[in-house]
C-alpha positions in Angstrom: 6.2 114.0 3.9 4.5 116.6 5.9 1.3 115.4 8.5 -1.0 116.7 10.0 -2.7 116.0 13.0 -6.4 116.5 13.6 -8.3 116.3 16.5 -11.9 115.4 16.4 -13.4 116.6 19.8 -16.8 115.7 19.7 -19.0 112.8 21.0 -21.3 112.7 18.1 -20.1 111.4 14.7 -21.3 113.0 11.7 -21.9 116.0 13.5 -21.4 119.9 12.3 -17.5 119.9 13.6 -17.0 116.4 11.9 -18.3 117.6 8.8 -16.0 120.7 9.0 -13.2 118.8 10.1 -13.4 116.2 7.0 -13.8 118.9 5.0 -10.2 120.4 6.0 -8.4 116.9 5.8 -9.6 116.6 2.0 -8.1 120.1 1.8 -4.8 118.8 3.1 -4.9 115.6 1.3 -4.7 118.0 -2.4 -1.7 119.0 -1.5 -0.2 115.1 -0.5 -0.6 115.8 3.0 -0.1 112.8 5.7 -3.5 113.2 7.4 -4.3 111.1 10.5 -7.5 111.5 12.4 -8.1 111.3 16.1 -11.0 110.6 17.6 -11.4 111.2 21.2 -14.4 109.4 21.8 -12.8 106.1 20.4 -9.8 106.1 23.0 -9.7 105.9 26.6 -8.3 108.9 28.3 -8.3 109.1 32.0 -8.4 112.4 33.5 -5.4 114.1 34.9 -5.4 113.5 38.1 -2.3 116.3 39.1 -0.3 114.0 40.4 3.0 115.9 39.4 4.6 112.4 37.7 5.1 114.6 34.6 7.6 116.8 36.8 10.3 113.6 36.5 10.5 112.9 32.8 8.1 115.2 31.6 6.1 112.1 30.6 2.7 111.6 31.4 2.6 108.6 34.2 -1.1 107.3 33.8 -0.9 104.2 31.1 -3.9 104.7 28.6 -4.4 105.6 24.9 -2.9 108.6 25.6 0.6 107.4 25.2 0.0 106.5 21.7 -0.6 109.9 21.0 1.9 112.0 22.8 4.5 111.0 20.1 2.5 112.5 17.5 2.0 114.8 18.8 5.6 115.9 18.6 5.7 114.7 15.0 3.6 116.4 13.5 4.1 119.3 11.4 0.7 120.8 11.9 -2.4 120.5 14.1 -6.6 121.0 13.2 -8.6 120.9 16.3 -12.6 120.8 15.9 -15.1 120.6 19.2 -18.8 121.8 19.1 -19.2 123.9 22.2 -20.7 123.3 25.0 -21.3 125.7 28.1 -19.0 128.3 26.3 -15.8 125.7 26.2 -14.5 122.9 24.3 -16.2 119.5 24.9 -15.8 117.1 28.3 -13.9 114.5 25.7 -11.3 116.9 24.1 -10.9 119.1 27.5 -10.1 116.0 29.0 -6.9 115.0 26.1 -6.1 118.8 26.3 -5.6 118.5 30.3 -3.4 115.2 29.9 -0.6 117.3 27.9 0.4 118.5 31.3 3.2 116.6 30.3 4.3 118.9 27.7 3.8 122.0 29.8 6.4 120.3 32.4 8.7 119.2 29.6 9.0 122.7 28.4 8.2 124.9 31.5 9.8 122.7 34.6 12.7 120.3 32.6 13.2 123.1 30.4 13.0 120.6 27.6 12.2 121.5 23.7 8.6 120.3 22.6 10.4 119.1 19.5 13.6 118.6 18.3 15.2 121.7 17.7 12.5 123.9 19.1 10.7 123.7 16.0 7.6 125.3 15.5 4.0 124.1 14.6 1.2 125.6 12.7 -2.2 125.1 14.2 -6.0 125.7 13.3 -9.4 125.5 15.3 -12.8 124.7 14.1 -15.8 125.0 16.4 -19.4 125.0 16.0 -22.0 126.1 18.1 -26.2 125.6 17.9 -26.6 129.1 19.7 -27.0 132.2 17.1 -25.7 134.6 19.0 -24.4 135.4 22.5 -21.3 137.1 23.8 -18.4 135.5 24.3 -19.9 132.1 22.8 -16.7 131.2 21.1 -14.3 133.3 24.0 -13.1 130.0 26.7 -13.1 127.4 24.2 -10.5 129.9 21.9 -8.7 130.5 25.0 -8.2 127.1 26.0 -7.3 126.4 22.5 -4.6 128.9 22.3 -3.4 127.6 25.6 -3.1 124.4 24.3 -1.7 125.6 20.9 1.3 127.5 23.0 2.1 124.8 25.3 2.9 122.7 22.3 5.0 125.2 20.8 2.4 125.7 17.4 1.5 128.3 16.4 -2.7 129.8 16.2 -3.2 130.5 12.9 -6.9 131.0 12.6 -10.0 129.7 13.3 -14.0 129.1 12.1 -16.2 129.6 14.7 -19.7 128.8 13.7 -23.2 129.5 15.7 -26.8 128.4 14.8 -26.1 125.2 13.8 -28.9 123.5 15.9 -29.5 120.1 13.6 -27.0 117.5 12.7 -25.7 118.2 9.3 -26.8 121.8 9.2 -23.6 122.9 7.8 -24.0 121.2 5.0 -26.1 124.4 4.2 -23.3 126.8 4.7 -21.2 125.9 1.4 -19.2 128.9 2.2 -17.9 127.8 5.4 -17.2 124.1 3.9 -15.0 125.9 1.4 -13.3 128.2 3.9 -12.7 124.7 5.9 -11.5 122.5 2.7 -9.1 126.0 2.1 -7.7 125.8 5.7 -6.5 122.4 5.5 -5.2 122.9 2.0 -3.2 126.0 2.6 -2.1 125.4 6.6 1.5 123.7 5.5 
């Protein structure tokens, strides 16, 4: 059975992005998708604190929640990401997860490893919502970081929803067009 990972970046629960993000998973789940959801805030993840331990092993050194989700990671046959942005990036939460697969990056940059076996290959997706209208380059570091992440884990970007003014909790739920495009993503990323 196929599964897909999604990450749910955000502190607040029942938010914009978590309405999005639930919105893909019953989009994956039509098409008997395994669907697990992560939820930052629920887990403890320390910081990376660059201490080059991933430079052994290419395992991560520092013993949190984390390590349960480094193997998923690898599992996984496809990856939905959803943050709300804040100061033009991804959230303090999911930033933080994001930093920890340093491990990956010295698994396949340093030990010259494969991410997975085989070298195979990853689709990925990124939701993030935004309560500014407007404003250049609103979406621009969080994508980039995204994509960073996306590469390092050898998975593939394969689109994204970016949505602005979305001010109030719940407001999305007014934008039936972009629940659609959302429920569509997760049914059509495997």
């Amino acid at each position: 059975m196929k599964k897909i990972i999604c990450i749910f970046g955000s502190p607040r629960l029942d938010g914009n992005s978590d309405i999005l993000l639930n919105a893909a998973i019953r989009g994956a789940e039509t098409n008997g998708v395994e669907v697990e959801k992560i939820i930052i805030r629920d887990l403890q993840i320390a910081p990376c604190n660059s201490c080059s331990g991933c430079h052994e092993k290419g395992v991560c050194v520092i013993d949190d929640d984390m390590q349960k989700i480094y193997p998923k990671l690898v599992d996984m046959d496809g990856i939905i990401v959803a943050s709300p942005i804040y100061f033009m990036g991804v959230s303090a939460q999911l930033k933080a997860f994001i930093d920890r697969c340093q491990a990956f990056w010295a698994r396949k940059y340093i030990l010259k490893l494969p991410i997975r076996e085989g070298g195979r290959i990853v689709k990925g997706f990124f939701i993030a919502t935004a309560a500014r209208d407007t404003g250049e380059g609103l979406f621009t570091g969080a994508v980039k970081t995204i994509k960073s992440f996306f590469h390092v884990l050898d998975t593939q970007y394969t689109g994204d929803i970016l949505c602005s003014g979305l001010e109030e909790k719940g407001a999305i739920n007014k934008r039936q067009e972009l629940l659609q495009k959302a429920f569509d993503v997760g049914k059509q990323l495997l």
